[in-house]
C-alpha positions in Angstrom: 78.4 102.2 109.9 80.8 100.7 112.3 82.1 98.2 109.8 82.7 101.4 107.6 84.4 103.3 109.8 86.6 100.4 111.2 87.8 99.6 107.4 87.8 103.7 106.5 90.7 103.6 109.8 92.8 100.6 108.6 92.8 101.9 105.0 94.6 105.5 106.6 96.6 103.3 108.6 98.1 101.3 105.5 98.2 104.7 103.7 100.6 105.9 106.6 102.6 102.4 107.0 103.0 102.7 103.2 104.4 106.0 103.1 106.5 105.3 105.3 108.4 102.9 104.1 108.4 104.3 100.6 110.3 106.7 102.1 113.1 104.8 102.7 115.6 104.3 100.2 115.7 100.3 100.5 112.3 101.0 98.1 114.1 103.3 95.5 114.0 100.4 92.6 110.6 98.6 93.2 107.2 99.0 94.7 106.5 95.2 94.8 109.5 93.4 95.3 111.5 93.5 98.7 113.3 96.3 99.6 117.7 96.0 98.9 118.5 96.4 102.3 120.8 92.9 102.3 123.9 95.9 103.4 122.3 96.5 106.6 124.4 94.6 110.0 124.9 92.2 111.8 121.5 91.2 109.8 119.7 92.0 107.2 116.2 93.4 107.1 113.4 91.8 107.3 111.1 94.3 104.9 108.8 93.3 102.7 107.3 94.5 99.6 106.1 98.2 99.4 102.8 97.0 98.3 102.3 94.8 100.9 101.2 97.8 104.0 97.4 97.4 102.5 97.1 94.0 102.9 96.2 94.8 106.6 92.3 94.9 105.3 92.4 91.3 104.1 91.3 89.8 107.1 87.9 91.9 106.2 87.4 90.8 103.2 88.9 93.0 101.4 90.8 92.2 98.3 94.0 94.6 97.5 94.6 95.2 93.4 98.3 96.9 92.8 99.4 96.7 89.0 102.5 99.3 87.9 101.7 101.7 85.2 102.3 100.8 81.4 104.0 104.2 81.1 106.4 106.5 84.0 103.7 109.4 82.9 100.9 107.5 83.6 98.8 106.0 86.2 97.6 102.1 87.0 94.7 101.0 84.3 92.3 101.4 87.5 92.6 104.6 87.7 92.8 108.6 86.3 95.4 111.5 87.5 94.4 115.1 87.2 97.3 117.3 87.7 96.9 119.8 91.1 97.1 123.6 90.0 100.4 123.3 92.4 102.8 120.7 91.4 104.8 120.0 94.1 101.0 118.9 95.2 99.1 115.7 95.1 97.0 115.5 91.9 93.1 114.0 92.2 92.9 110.9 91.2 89.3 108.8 90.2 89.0 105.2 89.6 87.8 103.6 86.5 85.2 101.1 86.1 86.0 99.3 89.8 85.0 96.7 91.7 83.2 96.6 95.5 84.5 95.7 98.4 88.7 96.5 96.6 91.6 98.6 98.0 93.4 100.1 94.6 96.6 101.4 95.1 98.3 104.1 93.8 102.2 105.1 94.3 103.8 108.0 92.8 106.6 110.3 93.1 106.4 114.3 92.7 109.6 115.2 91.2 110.7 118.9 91.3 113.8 117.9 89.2 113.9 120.0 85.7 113.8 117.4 83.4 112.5 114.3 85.3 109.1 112.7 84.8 106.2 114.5 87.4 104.5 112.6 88.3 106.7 109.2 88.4 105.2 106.1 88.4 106.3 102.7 88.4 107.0 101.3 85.1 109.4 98.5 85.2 109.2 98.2 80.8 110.3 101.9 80.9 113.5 101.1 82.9 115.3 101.3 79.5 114.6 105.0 78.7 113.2 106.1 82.4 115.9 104.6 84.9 115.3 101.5 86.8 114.8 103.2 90.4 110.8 103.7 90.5 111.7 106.9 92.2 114.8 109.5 92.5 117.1 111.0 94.6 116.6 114.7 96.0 114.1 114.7 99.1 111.3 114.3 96.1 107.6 113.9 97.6 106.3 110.0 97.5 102.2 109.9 97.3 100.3 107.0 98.6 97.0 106.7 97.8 94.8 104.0 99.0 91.0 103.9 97.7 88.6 101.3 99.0 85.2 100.9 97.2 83.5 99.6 99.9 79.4 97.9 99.7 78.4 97.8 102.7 76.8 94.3 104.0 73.0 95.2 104.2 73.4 96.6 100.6 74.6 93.6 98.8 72.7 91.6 101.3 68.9 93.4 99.6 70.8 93.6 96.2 71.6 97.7 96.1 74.3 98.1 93.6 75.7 101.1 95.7 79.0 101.4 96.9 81.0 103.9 99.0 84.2 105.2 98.1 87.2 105.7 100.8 90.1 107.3 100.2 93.6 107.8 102.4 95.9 110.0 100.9 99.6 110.6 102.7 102.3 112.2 101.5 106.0 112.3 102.6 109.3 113.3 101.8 112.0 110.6 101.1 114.8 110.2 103.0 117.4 110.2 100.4 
């Protein structure tokens, strides 16, 4: 139970670290490559990738699986988006067919924009028709969503397939 609830509070603590650097709009154009912050003086930052906040479970075990979406509209392969009844609110989102003892990420954008994509994932083959920033100007809502299937040690250990799900949800407004 401890090693539960010790993973269950790094996983909320990479949701927030996430969030708050997608927030920033050095990550406008790309959730896995370093931030284009070179502008900033006398030095540039020292950021790196978006993705990178989960990776704070590794030490545990723990192995983080990230992949952008084959299409803006659409989420990761791991995983299914439900639309919320309110949408300029999170959706629900359930994984597919995952593995124990993985953090899958999820990074979208709530657009309110007429026109634009809601949600917006990251898609860098749709740059062409989409836009090559992996979200948009206008104080839009960023959504990170972190969910661990964690099997606990005595499970695997008498060979009980179960696994627990954990999920960290936070959700900010960017800055630009």
């Amino acid at each position: 139970m401890g090693r539960g609830l010790l993973l269950y509070a790094l996983l909320q603590g990479a949701s927030r670290d996430t969030a708050r650097q997608a927030a920033l709009s050095y990550y406008s154009g790309s959730n896995t490559l370093p931030p284009d912050c070179t502008k900033l003086t006398p030095t540039a930052c020292s950021l790196k990738a978006l993705t990178s906040s989960a990776h704070q479970l590794d030490p545990l075990g723990v192995t983080v699986v990230y992949f952008d979406s084959t299409a803006i509209s659409a989420p990761p392969s791991y995983g299914t988006w439900v639309a919320n009844a309110d949408p300029t609110q999170p959706g629900t989102i359930t994984l597919n067919g995952a593995t124990a003892n993985n953090v899958y990420v999820f990074i979208y954008e709530l657009d309110a924009t007429g026109g634009n994509p809601s949600p917006r994932w990251s898609c860098p083959s749709c740059a062409a028709a989409s836009g090559a920033a992996v979200r948009t100007t206008g104080h839009q809502r960023a959504v990170v969503d972190l969910k661990l299937n964690w099997q606990p040690v005595m499970a695997r250990f008498l060979g009980i397939p179960s696994v627990i799900t954990f999920d960290a949800q936070t959700v900010v407004r960017m800055e630009y």
